[in-house]
N, C-alpha and C positions, 0 to 999 in steps of 0.2 A: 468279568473284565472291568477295571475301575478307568473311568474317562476320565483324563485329565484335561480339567479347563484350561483354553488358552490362556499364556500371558497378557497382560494389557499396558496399555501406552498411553503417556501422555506427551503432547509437545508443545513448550511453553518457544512462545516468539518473541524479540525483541528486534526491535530495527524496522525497515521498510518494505515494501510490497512485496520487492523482489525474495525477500526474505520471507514475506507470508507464503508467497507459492512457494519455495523450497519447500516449506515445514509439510503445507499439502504433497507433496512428493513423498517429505519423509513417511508420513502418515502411507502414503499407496505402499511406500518400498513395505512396510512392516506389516501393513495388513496383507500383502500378496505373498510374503513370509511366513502367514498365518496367526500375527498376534490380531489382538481387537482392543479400538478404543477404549478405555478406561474412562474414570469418575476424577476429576482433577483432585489430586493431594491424596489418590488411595490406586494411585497403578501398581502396576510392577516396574517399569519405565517411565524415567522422564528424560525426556530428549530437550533440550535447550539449545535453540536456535539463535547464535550471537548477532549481536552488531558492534562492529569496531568503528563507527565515523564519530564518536561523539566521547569526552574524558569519561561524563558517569559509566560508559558501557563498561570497564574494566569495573568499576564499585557494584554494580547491580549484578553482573555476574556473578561475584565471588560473593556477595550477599544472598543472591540465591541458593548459591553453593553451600553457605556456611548452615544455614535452615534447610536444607535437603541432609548432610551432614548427620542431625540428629533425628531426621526420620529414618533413615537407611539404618541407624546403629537398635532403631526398633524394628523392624521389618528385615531381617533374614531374606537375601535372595533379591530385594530392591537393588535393577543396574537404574546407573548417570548415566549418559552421555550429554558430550558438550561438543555443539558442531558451527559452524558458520564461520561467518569473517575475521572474527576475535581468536577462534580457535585455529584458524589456518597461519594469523599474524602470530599467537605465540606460542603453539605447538608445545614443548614439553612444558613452560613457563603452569599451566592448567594444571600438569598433575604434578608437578613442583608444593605450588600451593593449596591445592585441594587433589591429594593422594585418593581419597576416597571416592573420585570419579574414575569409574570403568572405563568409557570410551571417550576419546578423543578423535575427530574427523574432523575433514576440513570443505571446503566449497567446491572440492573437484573431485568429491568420490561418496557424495549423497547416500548413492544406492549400494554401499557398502556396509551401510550400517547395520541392516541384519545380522548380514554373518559375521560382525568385530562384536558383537552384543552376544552372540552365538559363542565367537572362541572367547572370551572375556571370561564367559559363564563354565564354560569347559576346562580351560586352564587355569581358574582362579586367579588372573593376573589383569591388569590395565593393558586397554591397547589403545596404541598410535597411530594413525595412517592417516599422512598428511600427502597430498600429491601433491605437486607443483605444474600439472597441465589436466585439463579438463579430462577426466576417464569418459564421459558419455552424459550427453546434450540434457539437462537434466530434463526436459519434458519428453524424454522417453521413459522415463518410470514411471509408474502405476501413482496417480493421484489421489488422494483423498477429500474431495473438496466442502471446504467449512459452510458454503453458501449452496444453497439448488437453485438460487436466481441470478447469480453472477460467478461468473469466474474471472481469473488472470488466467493468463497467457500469453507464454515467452517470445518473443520475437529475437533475439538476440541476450547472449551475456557477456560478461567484457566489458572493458572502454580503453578505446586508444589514446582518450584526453591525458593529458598530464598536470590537471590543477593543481597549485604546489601544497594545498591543505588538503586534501582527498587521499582514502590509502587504499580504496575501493579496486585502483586498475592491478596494484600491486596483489590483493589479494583475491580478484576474481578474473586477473590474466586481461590479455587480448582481445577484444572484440571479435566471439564467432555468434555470426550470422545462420540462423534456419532456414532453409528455402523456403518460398512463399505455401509451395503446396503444400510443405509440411503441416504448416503453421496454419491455413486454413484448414485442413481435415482437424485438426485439431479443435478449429472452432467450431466446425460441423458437428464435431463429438459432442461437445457440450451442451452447445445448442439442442442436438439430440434427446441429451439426456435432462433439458429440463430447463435450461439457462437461455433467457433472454436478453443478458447483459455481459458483455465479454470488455474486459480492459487490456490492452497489446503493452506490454511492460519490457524494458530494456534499459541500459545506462543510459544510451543516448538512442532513441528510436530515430531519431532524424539520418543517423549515419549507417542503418540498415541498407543492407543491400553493397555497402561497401566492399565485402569480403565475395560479394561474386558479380562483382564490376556492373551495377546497376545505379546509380544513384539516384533517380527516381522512383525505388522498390518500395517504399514506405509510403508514397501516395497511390503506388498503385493497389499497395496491400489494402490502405482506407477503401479506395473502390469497393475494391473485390470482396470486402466484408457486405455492403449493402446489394449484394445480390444470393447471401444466404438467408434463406426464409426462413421464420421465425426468429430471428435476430432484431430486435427492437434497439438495441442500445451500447453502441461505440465509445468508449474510450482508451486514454492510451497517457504514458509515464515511461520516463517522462522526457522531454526534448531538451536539446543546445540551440541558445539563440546564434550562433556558428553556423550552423548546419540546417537552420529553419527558411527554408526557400519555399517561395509564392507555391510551387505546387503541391504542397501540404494544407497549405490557406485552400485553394481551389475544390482540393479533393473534400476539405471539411466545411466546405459551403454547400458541396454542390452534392455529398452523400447523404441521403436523409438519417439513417440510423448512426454517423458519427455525431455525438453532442456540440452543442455550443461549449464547450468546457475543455478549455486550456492551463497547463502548466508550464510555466516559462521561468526558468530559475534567473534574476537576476545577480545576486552574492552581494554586487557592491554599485553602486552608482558613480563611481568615481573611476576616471579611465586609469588614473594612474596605478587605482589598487586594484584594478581585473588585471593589469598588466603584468601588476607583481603575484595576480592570482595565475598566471599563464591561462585567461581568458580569454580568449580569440576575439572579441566583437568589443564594442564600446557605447556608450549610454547611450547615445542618438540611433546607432543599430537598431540597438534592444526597443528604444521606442518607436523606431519607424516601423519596427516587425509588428506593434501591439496595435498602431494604426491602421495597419492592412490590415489585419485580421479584424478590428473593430469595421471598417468598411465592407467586409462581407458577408461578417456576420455580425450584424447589432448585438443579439444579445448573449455575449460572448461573456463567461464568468473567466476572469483570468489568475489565475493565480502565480505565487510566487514564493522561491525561496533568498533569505537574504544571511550574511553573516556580518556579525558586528563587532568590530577590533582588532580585525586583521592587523597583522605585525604593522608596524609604518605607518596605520591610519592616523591619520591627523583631524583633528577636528574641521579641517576645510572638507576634505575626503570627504568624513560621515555629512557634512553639509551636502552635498553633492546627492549622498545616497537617497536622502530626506527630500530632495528636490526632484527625484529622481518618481520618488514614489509616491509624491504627491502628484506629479505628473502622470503615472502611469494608471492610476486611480484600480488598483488591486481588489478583488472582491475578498481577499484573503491571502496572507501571507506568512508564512513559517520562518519566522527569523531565532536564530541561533545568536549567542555568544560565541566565539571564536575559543578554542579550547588546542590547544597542543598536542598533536598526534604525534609521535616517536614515528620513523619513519619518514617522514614526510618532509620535502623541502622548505615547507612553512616553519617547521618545529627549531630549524637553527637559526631562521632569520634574526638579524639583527631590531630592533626597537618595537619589543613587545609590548601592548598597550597595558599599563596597570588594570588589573581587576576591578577597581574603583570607576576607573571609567569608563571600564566596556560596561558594569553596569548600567550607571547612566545613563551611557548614549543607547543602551540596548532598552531602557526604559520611555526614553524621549519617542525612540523609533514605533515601539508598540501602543503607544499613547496613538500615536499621529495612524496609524493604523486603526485600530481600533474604532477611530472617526471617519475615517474612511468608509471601510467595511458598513459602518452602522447607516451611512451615510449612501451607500448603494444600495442596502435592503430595503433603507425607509422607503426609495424611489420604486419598491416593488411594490409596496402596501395596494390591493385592489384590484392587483395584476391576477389571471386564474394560470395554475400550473398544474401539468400534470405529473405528480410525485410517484414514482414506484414502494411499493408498504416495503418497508426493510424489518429485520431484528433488533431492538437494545439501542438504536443509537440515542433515545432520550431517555436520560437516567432518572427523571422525575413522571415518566408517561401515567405510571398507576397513581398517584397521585393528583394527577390534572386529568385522567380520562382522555388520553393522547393517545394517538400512534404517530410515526414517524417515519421518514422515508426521503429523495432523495428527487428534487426536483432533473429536467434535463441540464440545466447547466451544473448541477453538482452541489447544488445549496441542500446545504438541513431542512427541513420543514417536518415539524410537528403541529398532527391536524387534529381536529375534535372529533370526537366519536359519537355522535348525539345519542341522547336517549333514546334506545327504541330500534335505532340503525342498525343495519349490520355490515360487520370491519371485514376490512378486505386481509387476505391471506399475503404472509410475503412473499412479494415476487408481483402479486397486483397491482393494476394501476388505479390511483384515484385523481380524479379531476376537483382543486379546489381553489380556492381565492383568497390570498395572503389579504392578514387585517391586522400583523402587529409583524415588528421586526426589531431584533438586535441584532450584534456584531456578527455574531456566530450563525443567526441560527432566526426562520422564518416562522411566523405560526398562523394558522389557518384556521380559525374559531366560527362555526356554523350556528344559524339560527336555531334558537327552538326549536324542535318539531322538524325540522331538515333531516334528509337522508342524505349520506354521502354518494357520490358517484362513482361508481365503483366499475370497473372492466374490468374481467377476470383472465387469468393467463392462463400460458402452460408453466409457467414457472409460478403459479398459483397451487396448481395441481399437484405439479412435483413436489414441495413445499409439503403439501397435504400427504400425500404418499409418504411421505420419507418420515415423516410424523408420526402422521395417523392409523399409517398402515391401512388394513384391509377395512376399518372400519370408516378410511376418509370419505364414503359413499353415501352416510352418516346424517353429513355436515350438508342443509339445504344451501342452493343456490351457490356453493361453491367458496360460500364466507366462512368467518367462523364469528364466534362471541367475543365481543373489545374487552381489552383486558389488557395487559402488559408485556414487553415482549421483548425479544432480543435482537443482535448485531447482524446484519445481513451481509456486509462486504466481511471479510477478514478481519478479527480485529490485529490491532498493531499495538502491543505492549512495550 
């Protein structure tokens, strides 16, 4: 009798968090299916997980597309599929243009994907199935998770906001809410198996609990996290300064395993252009929100997202924004050029800013950022932190003899590995002492002859295992040998 190897899978991401754990979902749905990971660029499968919030998504897509195209016309039996937000926004538009993708899904029927890849292969034909309401909570599917030291985990999908440049609500519906029990077993699971860092992920986490009449559920959830054991490290993606009330502040001051590390989207500094953003709060909100939380927790990294040329911005506006975020002193901020989403009530507005000088002003802005940022790090230089070892996140590590990893408030930090030392496993924790800083990114350079300090974990161990297998018993003291290494949280392509 001839065994036939399973098929294998790849799934490439584009877009945000919330899209990283889907692709983890996709990845369970197909392994509980019975396929298996593949070797990127030599599966059987490659699943493409969209993002629609930004214009290049539609070019990278179909660029992906076009270079899949001529692998599948060599490889006999290679399926596409193309799922997420992009694909749910423009459903036949996909195999319109790129005929040679098999499968088409969309954001509310994840766990379909097997068996559309199944009749795909069966009837020789492209399939479609797009729903327009959620089939099932996607963190009831089988996971596959990229990281053994952290996970995501869903707290809510949806958003009830109606921002008029966002096409998010339109393509990922209603805000539904998880029960809290859910949602803890869930992080008992993980934690279980090996994670001591969980991040609680939603459109608007602030507005959990909405859909089953609580509107304190999301501090109480913070709680009830730091009373599971072996859970080291809280966070959460991302909140509405709308909807961010003092007891969110309280509960992340007063849980030890939620971080000092916030995400607070501002868009714009200018009341008049949140208003035409149907932004519910106004610049003095948003900074009164950053003050409380700077008051009860000092060292709070706060971050931010901003858009630059919103229709109607006028050069007073982006003054405004500038002044905004010089006041608000960001440790880091993801500012976007403003782009035209079809759909969306921004995309007819009248007095759209020339490209020329969304440029510009989109230049000015990250400038003045950029001195910020470098300008909060320097203030760390000396300071000792204790960093969990991550994967990959410094792309120069084997060359400077670095590892890297992720202090508690959320900063990069890549440390030395001295001569002689032995590196901690990812998921460990090292204790070191920032001695050089840029915009981005902390470094942590030990004397001669210095050992690092190193506390080993169970998301150390796990790491090892998943790794090393049966030989991780191997490995003295629970380290391994410094060397180069890869991405720990999800990466985001």
């Amino acid at each position: 009798m001839t065994l036939v190897a399973p098929r294998t899978y790849e799934v490439r991401t584009f877009g945000c968090q919330m899209n990283v754990h889907d692709s983890e979902r996709l990845g369970g749905a197909l392994e509980a299916a019975g396929y298996r990971r593949g070797t990127a660029g030599e599966a059987d499968i490659v699943v493409i997980n969209t993002c629609a919030v930004r214009e290049n998504a539609d070019n990278k897509l179909y660029g992906t597309l076009g270079h899949l195209a001529a692998l599948k016309r060599e490889r006999p039996g290679m399926q596409i599929a193309v799922g997420g937000c992009l694909a749910q926004k423009d459903k036949h538009v996909i195999q319109d243009r790129a005929p040679w993708v098999d499968v088409v899904f969309g954001t509310h029927n994840m766990g379909s994907l097997p068996a559309l890849l199944d009749r795909a292969r069966h009837n020789h034909e492209a399939q479609l199935e797009i729903l327009e309401a959620l089939e099932v909570f996607p963190s009831t599917l089988p996971s596959r998770r990229e990281s053994t030291h952290s996970a995501w985990v869903s707290i809510s999908v949806g958003c009830n906001n109606t921002c008029t440049f966002c096409i998010v609500p339109s393509l990922r519906g209603k805000e539904r809410d998880r029960r809290p029990g859910d949602v803890l077993a869930e992080v008992e699971a993980v934690v279980a198996d090996g994670a001591i860092e969980v991040t609680l992920l939603g459109q608007n986490v602030n507005s959990y609990g909405v859909e089953f009449g609580d509107r304190l559920a999301f501090s109480k959830l913070l709680r009830a996290t730091g009373s599971i054991p072996g859970l080291e490290r809280v966070r959460f993606t991302s909140p509405h300064p709308a909807a961010f009330t003092d007891d969110v502040i309280e509960a992340m001051a007063e849980t030890e395993n939620v971080m000092p590390q916030l995400h607070m989207p501002l868009q714009s500094g200018s009341d008049r252009v949140l208003r035409a953003m149907r932004r519910s709060y106004r610049s003095e909100r948003f900074l009164g929100i950053l003050d409380r939380v700077r008051a009860s927790i000092p060292d709070a990294a706060i971050s931010t997202d901003i858009i630059v040329g919103f229709p109607g911005e006028t050069e007073d506006d982006f003054a405004e924004t500038l002044r905004v975020v010089e006041q608000a002193r960001f440790g880091s901020a993801f500012t976007f050029q403003y782009s035209i989403r079809p759909g969306t009530p921004a995309a007819t507005m009248p007095d759209q800013v020339p490209k020329e000088v969304v440029q510009e002003r989109y230049e000015r802005l990250t400038a003045l950022q950029e001195r910020i940022s470098h300008e909060e790090n320097l203030a760390l230089i000396g300071t000792t932190v204790e960093v969990m070892a991550t994967e990959g996140e410094g792309r120069k590590n084997s060359e400077t003899h670095r590892m890297s990893g992720r202090a508690r408030d959320g900063r990069l930090v890549h440390f030395a590995v001295p001569e002689g030392s032995e590196a901690p496993r990812p998921g460990d924790m090292v204790t070191v002492e920032i001695t050089q800083a840029a915009p981005h990114h902390l470094i942590a350079d030990a004397a001669a002859g210095a050992r690092l300090r190193i506390r080993a974990t169970r998301a150390g161990e796990a790491w090892e295992r998943a790794v090393l297998g049966e030989h991780s018993h191997d490995h003295h003291g629970g380290t391994i040998a410094a060397g180069p290494v890869s991405l720990g949280l999800p990466a985001v392509r």
